[in-house]
C-alpha positions in Angstrom: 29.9 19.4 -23.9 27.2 21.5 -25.2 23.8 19.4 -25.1 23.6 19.8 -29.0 26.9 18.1 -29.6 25.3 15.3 -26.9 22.2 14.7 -29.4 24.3 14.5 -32.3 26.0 11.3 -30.7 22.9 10.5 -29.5 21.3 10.2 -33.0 24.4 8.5 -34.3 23.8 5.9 -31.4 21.9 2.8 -31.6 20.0 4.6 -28.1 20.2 4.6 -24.9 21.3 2.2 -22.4 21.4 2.9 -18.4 22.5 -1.1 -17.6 25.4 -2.6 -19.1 23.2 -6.3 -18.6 21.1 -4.6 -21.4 23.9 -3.3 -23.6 23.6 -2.6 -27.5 26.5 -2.0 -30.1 26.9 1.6 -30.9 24.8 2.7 -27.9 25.0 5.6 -25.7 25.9 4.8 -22.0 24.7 6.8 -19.2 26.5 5.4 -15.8 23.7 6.6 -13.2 23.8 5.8 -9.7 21.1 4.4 -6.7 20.8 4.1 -3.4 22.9 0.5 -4.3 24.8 1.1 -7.4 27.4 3.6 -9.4 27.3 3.1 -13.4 30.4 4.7 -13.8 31.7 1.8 -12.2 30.8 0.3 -15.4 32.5 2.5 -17.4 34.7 -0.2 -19.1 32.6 -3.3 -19.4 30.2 -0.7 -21.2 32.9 0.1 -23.6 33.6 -3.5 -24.2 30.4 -4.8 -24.5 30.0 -2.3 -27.3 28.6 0.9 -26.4 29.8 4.3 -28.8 30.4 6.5 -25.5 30.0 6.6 -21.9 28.2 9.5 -20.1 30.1 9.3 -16.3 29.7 12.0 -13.6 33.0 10.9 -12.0 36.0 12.0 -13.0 37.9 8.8 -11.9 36.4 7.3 -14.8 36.6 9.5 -17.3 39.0 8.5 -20.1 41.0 11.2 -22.4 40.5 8.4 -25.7 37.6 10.7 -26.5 35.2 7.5 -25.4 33.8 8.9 -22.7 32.0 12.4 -22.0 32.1 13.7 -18.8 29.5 15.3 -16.9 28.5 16.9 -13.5 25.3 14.6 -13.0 24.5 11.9 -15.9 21.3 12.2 -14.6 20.2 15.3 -15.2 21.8 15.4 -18.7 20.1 12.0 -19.6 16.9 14.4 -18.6 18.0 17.3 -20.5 19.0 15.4 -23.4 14.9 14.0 -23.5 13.8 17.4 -23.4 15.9 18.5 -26.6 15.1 15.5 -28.5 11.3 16.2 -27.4 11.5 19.6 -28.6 13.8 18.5 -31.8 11.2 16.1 -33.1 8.4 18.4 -32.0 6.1 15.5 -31.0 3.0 15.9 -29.5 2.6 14.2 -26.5 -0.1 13.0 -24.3 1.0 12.4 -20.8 -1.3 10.6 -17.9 -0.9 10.1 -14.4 -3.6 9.3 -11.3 -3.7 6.8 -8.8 -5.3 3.8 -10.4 -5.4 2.4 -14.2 -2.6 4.3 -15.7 -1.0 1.2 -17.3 -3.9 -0.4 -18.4 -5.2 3.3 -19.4 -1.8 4.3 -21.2 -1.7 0.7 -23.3 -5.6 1.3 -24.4 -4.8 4.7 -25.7 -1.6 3.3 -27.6 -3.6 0.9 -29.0 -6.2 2.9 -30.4 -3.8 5.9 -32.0 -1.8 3.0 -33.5 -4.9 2.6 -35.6 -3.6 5.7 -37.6 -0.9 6.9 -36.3 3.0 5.7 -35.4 2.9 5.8 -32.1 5.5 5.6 -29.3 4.6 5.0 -25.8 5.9 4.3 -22.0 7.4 0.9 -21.9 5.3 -1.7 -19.1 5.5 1.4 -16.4 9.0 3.0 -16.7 7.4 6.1 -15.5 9.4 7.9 -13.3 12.6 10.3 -13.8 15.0 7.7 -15.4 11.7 5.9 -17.7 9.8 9.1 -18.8 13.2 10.2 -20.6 14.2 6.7 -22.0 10.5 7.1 -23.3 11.2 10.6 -25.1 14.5 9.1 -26.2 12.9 5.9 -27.8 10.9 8.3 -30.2 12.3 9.2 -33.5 11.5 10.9 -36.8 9.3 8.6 -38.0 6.6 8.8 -34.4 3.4 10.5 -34.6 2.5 10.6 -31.5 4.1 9.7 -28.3 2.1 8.7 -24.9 4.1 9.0 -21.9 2.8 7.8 -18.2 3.8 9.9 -15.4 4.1 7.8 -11.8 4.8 10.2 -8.8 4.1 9.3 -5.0 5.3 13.0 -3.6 4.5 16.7 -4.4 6.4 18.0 -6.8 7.3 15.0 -9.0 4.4 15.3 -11.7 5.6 18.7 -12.2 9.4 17.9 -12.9 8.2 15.3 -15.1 6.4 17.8 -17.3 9.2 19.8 -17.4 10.9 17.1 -19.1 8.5 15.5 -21.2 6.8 19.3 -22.2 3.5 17.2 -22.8 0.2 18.9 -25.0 -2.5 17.2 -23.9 -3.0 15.4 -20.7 -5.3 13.2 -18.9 -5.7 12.0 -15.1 -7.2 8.6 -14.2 -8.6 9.1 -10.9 -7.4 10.3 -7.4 -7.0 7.6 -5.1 -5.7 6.1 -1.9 -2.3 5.9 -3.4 1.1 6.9 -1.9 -0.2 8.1 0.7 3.4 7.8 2.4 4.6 10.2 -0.1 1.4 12.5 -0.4 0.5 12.5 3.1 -3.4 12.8 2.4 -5.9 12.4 -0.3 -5.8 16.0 -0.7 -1.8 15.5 -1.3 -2.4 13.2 -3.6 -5.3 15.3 -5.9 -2.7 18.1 -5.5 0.5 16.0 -6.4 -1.6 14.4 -9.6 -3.2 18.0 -10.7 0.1 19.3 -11.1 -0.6 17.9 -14.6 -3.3 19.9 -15.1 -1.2 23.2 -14.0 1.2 22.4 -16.6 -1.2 22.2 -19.1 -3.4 24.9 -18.1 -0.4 27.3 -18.2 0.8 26.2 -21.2 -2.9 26.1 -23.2 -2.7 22.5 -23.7 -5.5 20.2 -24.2 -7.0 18.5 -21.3 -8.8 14.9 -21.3 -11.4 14.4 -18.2 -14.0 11.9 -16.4 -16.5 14.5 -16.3 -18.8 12.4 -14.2 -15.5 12.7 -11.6 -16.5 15.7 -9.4 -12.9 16.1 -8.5 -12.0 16.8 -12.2 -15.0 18.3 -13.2 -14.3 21.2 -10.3 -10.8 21.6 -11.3 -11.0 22.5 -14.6 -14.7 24.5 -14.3 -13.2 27.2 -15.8 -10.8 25.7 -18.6 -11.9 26.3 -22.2 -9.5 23.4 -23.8 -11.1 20.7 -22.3 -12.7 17.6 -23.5 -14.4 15.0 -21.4 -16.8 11.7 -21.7 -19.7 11.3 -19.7 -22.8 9.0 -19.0 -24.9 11.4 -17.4 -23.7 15.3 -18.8 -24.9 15.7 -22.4 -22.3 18.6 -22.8 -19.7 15.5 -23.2 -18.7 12.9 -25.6 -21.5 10.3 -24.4 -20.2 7.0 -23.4 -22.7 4.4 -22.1 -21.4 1.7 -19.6 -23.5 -1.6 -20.3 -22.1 -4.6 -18.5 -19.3 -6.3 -17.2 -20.1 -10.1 -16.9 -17.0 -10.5 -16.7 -15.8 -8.3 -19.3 -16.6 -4.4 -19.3 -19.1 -3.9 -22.8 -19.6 0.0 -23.7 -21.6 2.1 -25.7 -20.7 4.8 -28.4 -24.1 6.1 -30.0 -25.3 2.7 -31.1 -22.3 1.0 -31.4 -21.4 -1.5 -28.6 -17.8 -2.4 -27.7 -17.2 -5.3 -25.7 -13.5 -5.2 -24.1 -11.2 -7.9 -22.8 -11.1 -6.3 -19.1 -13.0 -7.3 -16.1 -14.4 -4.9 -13.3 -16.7 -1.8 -13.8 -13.7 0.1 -12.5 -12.1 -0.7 -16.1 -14.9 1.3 -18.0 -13.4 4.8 -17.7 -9.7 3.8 -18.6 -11.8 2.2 -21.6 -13.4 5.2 -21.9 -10.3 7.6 -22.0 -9.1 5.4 -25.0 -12.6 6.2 -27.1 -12.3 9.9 -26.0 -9.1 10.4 -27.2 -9.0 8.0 -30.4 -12.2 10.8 -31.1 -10.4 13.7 -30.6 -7.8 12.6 -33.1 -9.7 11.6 -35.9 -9.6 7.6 -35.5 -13.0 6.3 -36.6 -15.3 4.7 -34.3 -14.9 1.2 -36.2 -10.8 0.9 -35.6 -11.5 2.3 -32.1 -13.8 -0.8 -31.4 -11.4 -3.2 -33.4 -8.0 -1.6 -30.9 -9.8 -2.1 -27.7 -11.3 -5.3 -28.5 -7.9 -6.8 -29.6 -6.1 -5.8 -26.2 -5.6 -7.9 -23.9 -4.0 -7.4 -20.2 -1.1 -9.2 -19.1 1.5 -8.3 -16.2 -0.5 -9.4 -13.7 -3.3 -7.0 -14.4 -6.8 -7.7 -14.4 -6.2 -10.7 -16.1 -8.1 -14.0 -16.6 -6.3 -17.2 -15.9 -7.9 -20.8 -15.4 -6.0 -23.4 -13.6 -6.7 -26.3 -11.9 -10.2 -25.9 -12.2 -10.4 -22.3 -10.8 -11.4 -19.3 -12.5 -9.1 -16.2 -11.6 -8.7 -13.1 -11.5 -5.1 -12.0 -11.2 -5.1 -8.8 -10.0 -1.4 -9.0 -8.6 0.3 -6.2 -10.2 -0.7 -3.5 -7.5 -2.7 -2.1 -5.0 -3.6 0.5 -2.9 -7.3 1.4 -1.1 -8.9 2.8 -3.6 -8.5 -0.4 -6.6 -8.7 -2.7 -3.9 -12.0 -2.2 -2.5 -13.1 -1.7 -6.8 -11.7 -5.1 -7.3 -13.5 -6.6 -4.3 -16.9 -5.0 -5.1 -16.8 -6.6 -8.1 -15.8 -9.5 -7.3 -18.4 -10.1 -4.7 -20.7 -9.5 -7.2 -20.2 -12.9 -8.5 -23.1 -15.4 -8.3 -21.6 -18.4 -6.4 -21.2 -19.9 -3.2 -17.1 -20.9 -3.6 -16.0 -17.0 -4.3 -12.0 -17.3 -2.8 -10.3 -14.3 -2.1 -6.6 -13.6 -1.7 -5.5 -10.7 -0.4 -1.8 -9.2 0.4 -0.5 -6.3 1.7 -0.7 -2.7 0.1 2.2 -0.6 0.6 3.2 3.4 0.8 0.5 3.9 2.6 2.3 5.4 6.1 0.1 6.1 9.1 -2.4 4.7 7.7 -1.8 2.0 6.9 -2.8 -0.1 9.8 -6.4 2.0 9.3 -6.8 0.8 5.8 -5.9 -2.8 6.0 -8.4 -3.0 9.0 -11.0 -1.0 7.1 -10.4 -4.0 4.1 -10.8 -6.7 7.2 -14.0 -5.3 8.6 -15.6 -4.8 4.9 -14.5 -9.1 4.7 -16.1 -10.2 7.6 -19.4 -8.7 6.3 -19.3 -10.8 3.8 -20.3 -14.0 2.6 -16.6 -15.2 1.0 -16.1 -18.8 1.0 -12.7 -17.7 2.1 -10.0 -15.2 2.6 -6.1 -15.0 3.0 -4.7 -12.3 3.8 -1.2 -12.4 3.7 1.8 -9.7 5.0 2.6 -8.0 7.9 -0.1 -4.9 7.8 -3.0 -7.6 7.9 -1.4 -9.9 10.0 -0.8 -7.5 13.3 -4.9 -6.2 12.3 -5.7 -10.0 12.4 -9.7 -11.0 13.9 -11.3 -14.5 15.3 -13.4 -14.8 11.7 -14.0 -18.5 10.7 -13.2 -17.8 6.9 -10.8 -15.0 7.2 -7.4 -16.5 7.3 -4.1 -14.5 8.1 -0.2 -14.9 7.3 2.2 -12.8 7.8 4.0 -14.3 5.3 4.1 -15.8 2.1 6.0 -19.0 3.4 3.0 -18.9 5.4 0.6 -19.2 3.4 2.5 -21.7 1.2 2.7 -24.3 4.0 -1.7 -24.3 4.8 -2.2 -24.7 1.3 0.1 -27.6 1.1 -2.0 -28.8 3.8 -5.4 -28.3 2.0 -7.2 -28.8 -1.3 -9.6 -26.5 -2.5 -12.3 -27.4 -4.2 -12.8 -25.5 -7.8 -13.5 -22.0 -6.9 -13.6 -18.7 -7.9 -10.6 -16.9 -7.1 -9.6 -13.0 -6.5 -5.9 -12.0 -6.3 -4.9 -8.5 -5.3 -1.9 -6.9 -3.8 1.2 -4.3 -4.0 3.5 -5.7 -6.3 6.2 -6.1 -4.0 3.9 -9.3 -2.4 4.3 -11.2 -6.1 0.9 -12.9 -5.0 0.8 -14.3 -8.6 3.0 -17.4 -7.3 0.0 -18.6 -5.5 -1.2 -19.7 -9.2 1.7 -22.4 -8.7 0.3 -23.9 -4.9 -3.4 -24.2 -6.4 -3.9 -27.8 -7.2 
């Protein structure tokens, strides 16, 4: 089937679906497949629950009632079929990757275009090659503007992702500690992330920076299209960071913009938002009003009070780089009962074991009421410290906290997702 007969279905469709759980009436099916899973094994509960046609890649299910449309690889014309709808609606598109903040960084700039704008943007963090198509595919006539978050943890991946999505304008949030599994190095990682900027700079698109990040600032020295903020370089949109006791306040000119996000580390995702509301004409009054409304959730950043602790819930991710930011500012804090807990971070390869000990030796110079640490990366790294605590797991941990009481605290959570650290809100008593 030619791919513009494909998008003609497709805009008769209610959308996409890729999990018959999730299916709509009138929808367009596409059966993919994991390392765990075939959707074309789903072939008819997707036609019964509904859906207008099936996209298979197997010929056992295909079905001569003109219901299904069959395919060598569903994937790869769910991916094509983004990229003719991209160019079809002729959306432009800002796209951001890096190692830290994307999410947080991605929601802020939605936010602030909404101001003016229809705007269409990357659901929670479907990011990778199934969610940055999905993304493309949720836009329609009526967007504006789409903003689509790139995640990658290899070489290579940032650029077929651009491929797909064809994005404008493009911003990086840092190059971190991340993936390092996948990257192999730091300097994997900058190369991995820059890809973005290669797109972009061969296809004369716009480009958003840090310019007080040396990293950035060196790797577009020579771009013309480029538009950054900056506390200290006058040549850039000037930004001011003012406090962040607990929450990150800004300055634009002489207008101060308090935010809903804790750490320093949150100023330049804040900061990306401002730059690029600016660039597109939203005024500095419904900037301030977008990124004072947000609020974090998911596990990110966020402020919770329970049982007479004060948290942060930082349990959505975590690699080197955020980690030590989080902990910096945390110890910051002006008390004698500051708790942390800690779990492991993952993709992080051969060095791992150096990176968890690097976060144990930075704890034991510290003054911390107390510290778990929790998975199997601290736990074989694991020191005689009288308030550093280990457990390899989370039952672990579970069963010394039934065993103690803490008194009301102030309390840091931070891990990889995959530790779901945010159920020690429900053993705090």
């Amino acid at each position: 089937m030619k791919i513009e007969t494909l998008h003609q279905h497709f805009l008769r469709s209610s959308g996409i679906c890729t999990d018959t759980r999730n299916i709509t009436k009138n929808c367009l099916y596409f059966a993919l497949k994991g390392d765990t899973f075939n959707g074309n094994t789903f072939t008819q509960e997707a036609l019964d629950k509904g859906a207008f046609k099936v996209v298979v890649d197997e010929l056992g299910f295909h079905k001569n009632t003109g219901e299904t449309i069959l395919c060598a690889n569903s994937l790869k014309l769910l991916q094509e079929l983004a990229t003719y709808h991209r160019e079809y609606l002729k959306v432009p598109i800002i796209s951001l990757t890096g190692s830290n903040g994307k999410t947080t960084t991605k929601e802020l700039i939605s936010s602030v275009l909404s101001k003016k704008y229809q705007t269409v943007a990357t659901k929670d963090n479907l990011n990778n090659h199934i969610g940055v198509p999905l993304t493309l595919l949720s836009m329609d006539s009526q967007t504006e503007i789409g903003v689509v978050e790139m995640g990658a943890n290899h070489i290579k991946e940032i650029e077929s992702l651009c491929k797909i999505a064809q994005p404008n304008y493009g911003y990086i949030t840092n190059f971190g500690k991340a993936h390092l599994e996948g990257f192999g190095s730091v300097e994997g990682v900058i190369q991995g992330k820059s890809e973005l900027y290669h797109y972009l700079t061969s296809h004369e698109g716009a480009i958003f920076l840090n310019a007080d990040d040396p990293i950035q600032k060196k790797l577009l020295s020579t771009y013309v299209k480029k538009y950054g903020f900056s506390e200290k370089d006058p040549t850039f949109f000037q930004i001011q960071f003012k406090s962040a006791d607990p929450f990150v306040a800004l300055a634009v000119n002489d207008t101060k913009i308090t935010s809903n996000l804790i750490g320093k580390y949150n100023f330049t995702n804040i900061a990306a938002a401002i730059i690029i509301g600016h660039f597109f004409n939203v005024s500095l009054e419904d900037i301030k009003t977008a990124i004072e409304a947000y609020t974090p959730t998911n596990n990110r950043s966020q402020l919770v009070e329970k049982a007479g602790h004060k948290i942060i819930l930082d349990a959505y991710n975590a690699n080197p780089t955020s980690m030590m930011a989080a902990l910096e500012h945390f110890e910051k804090k002006d008390s004698d009962n500051n708790v942390v807990f800690l779990g492991d971070m993952f993709e992080l390869g051969s060095e791992a074991t150096e990176e968890h000990q690097k976060i144990i030796r930075w704890l034991k110079a510290r003054s911390f009421a107390e510290c778990y640490l929790i998975g199997k990366n601290f736990y074989q790294s694991k020191i005689e410290a009288p308030n550093i605590h280990f457990f390899e797991t989370f039952n672990d941990l579970q069963a010394h906290l039934s065993t103690v009481s803490l008194t009301p605290s102030n309390i840091l959570i931070k891990a990889s997702r995959g530790m779901a650290l945010e159920r020690i809100l429900d053993l705090l008593k």
